[in-house]
PASEBA-1860 file (N, C-alpha, C; in nm, 3 decimals):
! residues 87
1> XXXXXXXX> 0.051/1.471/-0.337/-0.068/1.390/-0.325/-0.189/1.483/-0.323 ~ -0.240/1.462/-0.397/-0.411/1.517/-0.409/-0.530/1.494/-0.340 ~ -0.538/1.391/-0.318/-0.667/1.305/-0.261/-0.567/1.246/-0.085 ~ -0.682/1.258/-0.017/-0.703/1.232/0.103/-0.669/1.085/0.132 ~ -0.591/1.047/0.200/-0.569/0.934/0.277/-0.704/0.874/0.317 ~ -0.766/0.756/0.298/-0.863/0.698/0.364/-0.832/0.581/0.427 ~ -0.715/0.497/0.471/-0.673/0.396/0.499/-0.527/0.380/0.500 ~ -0.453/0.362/0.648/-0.294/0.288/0.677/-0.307/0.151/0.721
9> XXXXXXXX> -0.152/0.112/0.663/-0.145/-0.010/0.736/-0.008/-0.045/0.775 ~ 0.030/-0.099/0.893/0.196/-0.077/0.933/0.277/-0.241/0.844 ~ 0.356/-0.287/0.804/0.354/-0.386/0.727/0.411/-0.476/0.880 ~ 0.373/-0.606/0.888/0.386/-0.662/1.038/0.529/-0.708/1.032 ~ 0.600/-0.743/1.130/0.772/-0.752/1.084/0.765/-0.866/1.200 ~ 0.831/-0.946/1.135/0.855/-1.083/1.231/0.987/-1.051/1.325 ~ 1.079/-0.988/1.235/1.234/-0.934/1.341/1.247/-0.782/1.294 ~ 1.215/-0.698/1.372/1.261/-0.589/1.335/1.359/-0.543/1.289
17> XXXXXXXX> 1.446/-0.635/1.349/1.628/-0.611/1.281/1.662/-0.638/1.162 ~ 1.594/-0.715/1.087/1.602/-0.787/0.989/1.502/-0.708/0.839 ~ 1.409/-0.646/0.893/1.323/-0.609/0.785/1.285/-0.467/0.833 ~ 1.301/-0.360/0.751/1.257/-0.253/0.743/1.067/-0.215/0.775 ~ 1.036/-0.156/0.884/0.951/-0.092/0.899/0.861/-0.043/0.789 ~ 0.763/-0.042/0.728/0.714/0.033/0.596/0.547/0.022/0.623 ~ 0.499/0.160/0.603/0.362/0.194/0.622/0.300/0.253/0.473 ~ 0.173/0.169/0.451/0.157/0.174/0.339/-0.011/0.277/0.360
25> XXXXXXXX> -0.049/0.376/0.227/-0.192/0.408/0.260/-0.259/0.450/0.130 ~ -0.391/0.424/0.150/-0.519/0.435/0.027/-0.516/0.539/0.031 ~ -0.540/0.557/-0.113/-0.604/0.713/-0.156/-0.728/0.736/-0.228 ~ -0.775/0.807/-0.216/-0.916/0.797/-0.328/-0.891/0.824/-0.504 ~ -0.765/0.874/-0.501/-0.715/0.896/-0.648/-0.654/0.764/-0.720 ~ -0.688/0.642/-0.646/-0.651/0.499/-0.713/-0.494/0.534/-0.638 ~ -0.438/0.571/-0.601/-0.295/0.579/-0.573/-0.270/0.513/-0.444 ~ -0.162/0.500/-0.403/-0.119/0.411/-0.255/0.014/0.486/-0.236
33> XXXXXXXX> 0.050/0.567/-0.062/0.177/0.621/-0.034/0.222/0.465/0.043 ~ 0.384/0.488/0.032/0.441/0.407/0.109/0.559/0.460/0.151 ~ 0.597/0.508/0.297/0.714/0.539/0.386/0.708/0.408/0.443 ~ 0.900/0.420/0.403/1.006/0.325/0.456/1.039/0.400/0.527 ~ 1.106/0.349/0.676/1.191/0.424/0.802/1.290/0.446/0.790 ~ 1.383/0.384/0.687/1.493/0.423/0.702/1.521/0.552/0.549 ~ 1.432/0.548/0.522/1.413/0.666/0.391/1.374/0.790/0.474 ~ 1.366/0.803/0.587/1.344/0.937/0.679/1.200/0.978/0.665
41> XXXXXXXX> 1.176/1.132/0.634/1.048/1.139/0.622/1.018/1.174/0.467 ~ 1.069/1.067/0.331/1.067/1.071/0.189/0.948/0.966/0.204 ~ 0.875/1.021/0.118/0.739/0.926/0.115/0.702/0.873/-0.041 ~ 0.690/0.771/-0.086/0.678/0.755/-0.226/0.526/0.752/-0.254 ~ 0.469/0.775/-0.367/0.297/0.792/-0.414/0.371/0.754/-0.569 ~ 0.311/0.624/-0.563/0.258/0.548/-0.664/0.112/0.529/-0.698 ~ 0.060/0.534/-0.855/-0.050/0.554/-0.908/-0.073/0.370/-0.951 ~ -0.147/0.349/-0.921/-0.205/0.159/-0.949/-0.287/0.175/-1.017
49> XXXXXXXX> -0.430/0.264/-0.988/-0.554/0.219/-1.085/-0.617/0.359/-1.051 ~ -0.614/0.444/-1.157/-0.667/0.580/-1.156/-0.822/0.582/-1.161 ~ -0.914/0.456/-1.194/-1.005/0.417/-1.207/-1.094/0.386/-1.091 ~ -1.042/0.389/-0.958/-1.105/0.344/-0.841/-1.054/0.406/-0.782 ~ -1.172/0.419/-0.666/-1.113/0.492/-0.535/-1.093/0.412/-0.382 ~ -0.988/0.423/-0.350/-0.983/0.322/-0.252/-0.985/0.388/-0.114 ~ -1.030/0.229/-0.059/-1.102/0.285/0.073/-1.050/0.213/0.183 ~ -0.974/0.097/0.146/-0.858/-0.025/0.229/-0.755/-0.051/0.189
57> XXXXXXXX> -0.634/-0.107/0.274/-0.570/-0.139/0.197/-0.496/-0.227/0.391 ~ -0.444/-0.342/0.289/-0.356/-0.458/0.411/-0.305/-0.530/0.380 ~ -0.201/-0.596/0.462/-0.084/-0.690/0.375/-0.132/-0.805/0.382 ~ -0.094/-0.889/0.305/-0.069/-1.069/0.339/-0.100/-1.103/0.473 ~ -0.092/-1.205/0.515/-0.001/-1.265/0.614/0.088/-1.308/0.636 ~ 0.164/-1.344/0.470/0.330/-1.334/0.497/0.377/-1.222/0.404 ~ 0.319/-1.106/0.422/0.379/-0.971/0.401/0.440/-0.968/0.260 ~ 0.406/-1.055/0.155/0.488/-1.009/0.020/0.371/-0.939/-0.022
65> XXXXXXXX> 0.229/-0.949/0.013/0.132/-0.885/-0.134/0.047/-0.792/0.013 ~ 0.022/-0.704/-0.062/-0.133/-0.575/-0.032/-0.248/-0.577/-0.113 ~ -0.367/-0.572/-0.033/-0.458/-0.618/-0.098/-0.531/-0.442/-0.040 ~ -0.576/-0.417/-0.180/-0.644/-0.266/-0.130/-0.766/-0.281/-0.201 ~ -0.892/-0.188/-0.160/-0.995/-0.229/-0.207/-1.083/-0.091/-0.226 ~ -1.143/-0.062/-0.306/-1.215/0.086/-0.356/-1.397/0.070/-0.386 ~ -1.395/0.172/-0.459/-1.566/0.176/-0.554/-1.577/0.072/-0.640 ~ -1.446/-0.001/-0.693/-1.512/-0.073/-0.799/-1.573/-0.229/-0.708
73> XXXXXXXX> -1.645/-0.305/-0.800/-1.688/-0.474/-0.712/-1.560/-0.520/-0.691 ~ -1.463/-0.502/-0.697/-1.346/-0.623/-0.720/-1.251/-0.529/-0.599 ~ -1.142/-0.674/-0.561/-1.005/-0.622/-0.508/-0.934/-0.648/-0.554 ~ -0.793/-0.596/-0.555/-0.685/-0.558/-0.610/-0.576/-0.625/-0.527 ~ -0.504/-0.703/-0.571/-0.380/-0.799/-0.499/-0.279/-0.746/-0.559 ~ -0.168/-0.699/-0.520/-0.031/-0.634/-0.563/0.073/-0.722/-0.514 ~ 0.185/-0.730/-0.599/0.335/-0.792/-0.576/0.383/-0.658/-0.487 ~ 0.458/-0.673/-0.341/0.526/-0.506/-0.277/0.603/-0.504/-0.343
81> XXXXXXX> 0.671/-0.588/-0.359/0.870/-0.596/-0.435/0.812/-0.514/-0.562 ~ 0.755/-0.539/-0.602/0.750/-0.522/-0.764/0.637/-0.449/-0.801 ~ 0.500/-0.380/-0.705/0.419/-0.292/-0.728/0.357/-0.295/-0.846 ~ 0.348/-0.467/-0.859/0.296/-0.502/-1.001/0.168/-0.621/-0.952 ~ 0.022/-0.558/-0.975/-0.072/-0.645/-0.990/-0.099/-0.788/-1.000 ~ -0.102/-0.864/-0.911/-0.128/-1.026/-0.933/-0.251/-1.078/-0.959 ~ -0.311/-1.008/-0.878/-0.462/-1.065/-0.931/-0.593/-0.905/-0.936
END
Protein backbone atom coordinates (compact mmCIF):
# COMPACT_ATOMS: atom_id res chain seq x y z
CA UNK A 1 0.00 0.00 0.00
CA UNK A 2 1.24 3.41 -0.97
CA UNK A 3 -1.02 6.00 0.23
CA UNK A 4 -1.98 6.55 3.79
CA UNK A 5 -5.03 5.23 5.42
CA UNK A 6 -7.52 8.15 5.98
CA UNK A 7 -10.56 6.25 7.25
CA UNK A 8 -11.66 2.55 9.19
CA UNK A 9 -14.64 1.01 9.69
CA UNK A 10 -15.34 -2.30 11.82
CA UNK A 11 -18.27 -4.08 9.67
CA UNK A 12 -21.20 -4.29 12.63
CA UNK A 13 -22.04 -8.14 13.26
CA UNK A 14 -25.41 -8.97 14.58
CA UNK A 15 -23.90 -12.65 15.98
CA UNK A 16 -20.45 -12.83 16.15
CA UNK A 17 -20.55 -16.53 15.82
CA UNK A 18 -22.13 -16.49 12.79
CA UNK A 19 -20.30 -13.77 10.69
CA UNK A 20 -16.73 -13.04 10.46
CA UNK A 21 -15.30 -9.86 11.92
CA UNK A 22 -13.92 -7.63 8.83
CA UNK A 23 -12.42 -4.06 8.98
CA UNK A 24 -12.49 -2.18 6.02
CA UNK A 25 -10.18 1.32 5.17
CA UNK A 26 -9.85 4.45 2.67
CA UNK A 27 -6.98 5.27 0.95
CA UNK A 28 -6.11 8.30 -0.89
CA UNK A 29 -4.89 6.14 -3.90
CA UNK A 30 -8.79 5.35 -4.74
CA UNK A 31 -8.00 1.91 -3.09
CA UNK A 32 -9.82 0.29 0.08
CA UNK A 33 -7.79 -2.48 2.59
CA UNK A 34 -9.96 -5.09 4.04
CA UNK A 35 -8.74 -7.61 7.04
CA UNK A 36 -10.85 -10.55 7.79
CA UNK A 37 -10.03 -12.16 11.40
CA UNK A 38 -9.91 -15.24 10.59
CA UNK A 39 -7.32 -14.56 7.58
CA UNK A 40 -4.80 -13.63 10.57
CA UNK A 41 -2.82 -10.65 9.95
CA UNK A 42 -3.23 -11.11 5.61
CA UNK A 43 -4.71 -7.92 4.59
CA UNK A 44 -6.22 -7.56 1.05
CA UNK A 45 -5.82 -3.86 -1.03
CA UNK A 46 -8.12 -3.68 -3.68
CA UNK A 47 -7.98 -0.74 -6.30
CA UNK A 48 -11.94 0.67 -7.03
CA UNK A 49 -11.33 4.10 -8.56
CA UNK A 50 -7.72 5.28 -9.13
CA UNK A 51 -9.39 8.58 -9.93
CA UNK A 52 -10.36 9.77 -6.38
CA UNK A 53 -9.08 10.06 -3.25
CA UNK A 54 -10.91 8.89 -0.46
CA UNK A 55 -11.52 10.26 2.68
CA UNK A 56 -14.64 7.83 4.20
CA UNK A 57 -15.69 4.91 3.99
CA UNK A 58 -18.96 2.80 6.06
CA UNK A 59 -21.19 0.01 5.72
CA UNK A 60 -24.94 -0.26 5.15
CA UNK A 61 -27.05 -0.83 7.80
CA UNK A 62 -27.59 -4.22 6.80
CA UNK A 63 -23.90 -4.67 6.09
CA UNK A 64 -24.02 -5.99 2.34
CA UNK A 65 -22.77 -2.49 0.66
CA UNK A 66 -19.80 0.29 1.71
CA UNK A 67 -20.26 3.48 0.83
CA UNK A 68 -16.78 5.42 0.61
CA UNK A 69 -16.44 8.88 -0.35
CA UNK A 70 -13.26 11.08 -1.77
CA UNK A 71 -12.32 14.49 -3.90
CA UNK A 72 -14.65 13.75 -6.46
CA UNK A 73 -18.74 15.44 -5.93
CA UNK A 74 -20.14 11.98 -5.90
CA UNK A 75 -20.18 8.70 -3.58
CA UNK A 76 -19.40 5.47 -4.37
CA UNK A 77 -21.80 2.42 -3.22
CA UNK A 78 -20.05 -1.05 -3.56
CA UNK A 79 -21.52 -4.76 -3.56
CA UNK A 80 -18.81 -6.41 -0.30
CA UNK A 81 -19.53 -9.96 -1.73
CA UNK A 82 -18.62 -8.93 -5.03
CA UNK A 83 -16.42 -5.55 -4.73
CA UNK A 84 -18.37 -4.53 -7.65
CA UNK A 85 -19.90 -0.89 -7.84
CA UNK A 86 -23.75 -0.41 -7.53
CA UNK A 87 -24.22 2.92 -7.74
Amino acid sequence: MDMPLTSLTWKPSRDESMDQQKLLGACLDGSIIRWTSNQGSEVEHIMLNENNKYHAIDYSGDCRRFVVAGTQPYIEIYDEDRMMKVQ
